[in-house]
C-alpha positions in Angstrom: 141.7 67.4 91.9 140.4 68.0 95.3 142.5 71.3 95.2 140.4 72.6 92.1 136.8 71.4 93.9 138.1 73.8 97.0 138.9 76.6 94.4 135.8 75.9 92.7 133.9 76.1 96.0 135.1 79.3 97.0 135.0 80.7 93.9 131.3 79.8 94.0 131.0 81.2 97.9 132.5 84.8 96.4 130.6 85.3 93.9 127.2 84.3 95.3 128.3 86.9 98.4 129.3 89.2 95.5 125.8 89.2 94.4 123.8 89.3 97.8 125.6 92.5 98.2 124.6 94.0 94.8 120.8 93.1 95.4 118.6 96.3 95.3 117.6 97.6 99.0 113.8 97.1 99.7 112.0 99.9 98.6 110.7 102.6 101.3 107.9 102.1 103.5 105.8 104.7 101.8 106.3 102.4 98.2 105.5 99.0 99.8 102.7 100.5 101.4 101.4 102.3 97.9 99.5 98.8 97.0 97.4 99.3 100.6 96.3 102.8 99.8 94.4 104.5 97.7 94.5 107.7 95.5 91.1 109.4 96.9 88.5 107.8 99.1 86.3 105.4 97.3 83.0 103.8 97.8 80.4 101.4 95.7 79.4 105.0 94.5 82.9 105.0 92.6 83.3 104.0 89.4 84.5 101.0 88.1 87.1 101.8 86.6 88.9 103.9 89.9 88.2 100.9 92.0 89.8 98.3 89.2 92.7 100.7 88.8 93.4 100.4 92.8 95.2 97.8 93.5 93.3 97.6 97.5 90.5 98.5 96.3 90.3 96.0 93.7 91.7 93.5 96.1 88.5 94.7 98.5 86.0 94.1 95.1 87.4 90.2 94.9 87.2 89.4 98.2 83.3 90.0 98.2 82.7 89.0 95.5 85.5 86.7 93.9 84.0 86.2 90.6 84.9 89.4 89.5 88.7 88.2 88.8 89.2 88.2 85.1 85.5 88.8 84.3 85.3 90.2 80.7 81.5 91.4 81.9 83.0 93.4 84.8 85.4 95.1 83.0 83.3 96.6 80.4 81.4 98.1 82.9 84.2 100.2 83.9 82.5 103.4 82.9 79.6 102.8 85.5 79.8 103.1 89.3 79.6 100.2 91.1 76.7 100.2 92.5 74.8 101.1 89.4 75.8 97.7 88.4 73.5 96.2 91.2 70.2 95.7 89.0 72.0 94.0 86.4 73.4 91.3 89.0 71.1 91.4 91.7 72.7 87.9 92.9 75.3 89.2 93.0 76.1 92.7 94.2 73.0 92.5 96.5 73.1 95.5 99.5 74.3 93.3 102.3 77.5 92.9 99.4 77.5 96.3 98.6 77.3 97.3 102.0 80.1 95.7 102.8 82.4 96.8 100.0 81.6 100.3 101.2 83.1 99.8 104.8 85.8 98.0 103.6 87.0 100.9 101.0 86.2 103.1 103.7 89.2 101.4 105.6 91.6 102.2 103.1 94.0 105.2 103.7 94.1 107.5 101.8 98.3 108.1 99.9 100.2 111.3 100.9 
């Protein structure tokens, strides 16, 4: 019995080395880094919709203003730019905001 447990065991060990080796590499640099840049330069002057479909600079959008993750209301207004939106929610998106959206953004390389 002890025999099998040992046979078992490596068994186990082999095959769990077997598959750390088969594991996919990391991707490149320049694909990790895609989520941290941007396809063109973008500012509350951009629409919606590019700054929703940029992973940074949507991450930039919910840290100033973290009620915008999942809003139904935001997302419908994908068609206007940003700071268009500002008289709808003055609350909200009020200059000091938007102001600081825009340096943000304008932090955000640009991809090669």
């Amino acid at each position: 019995m002890k025999l099998r447990n040992i046979s078992l065991a490596t068994m186990l060990s082999v095959i769990a080395c077997t598959v750390a080796a088969q594991a996919p590499a990391p991707a490149p640099a320049a694909q990790q880094t895609s989520a941290t840049c941007v396809k063109q330069k973008l500012s509350s002057e951009s629409l919606v919709s590019e700054l929703l479909d940029e992973p940074a600079a949507r991450e930039v959008l919910y840290k100033h203003v973290p009620a915008l993750k999942g809003s139904d209301q935001f997302d419908m207004a994908r068609s206007m730019p940003l700071r268009a939106i500002q008289p709808y929610a003055e609350e909200t998106f009020t200059d000091k905001v938007l102001d600081a959206i825009d340096a943000d953004l304008a932090k955000l390389p640009v991809c090669k």
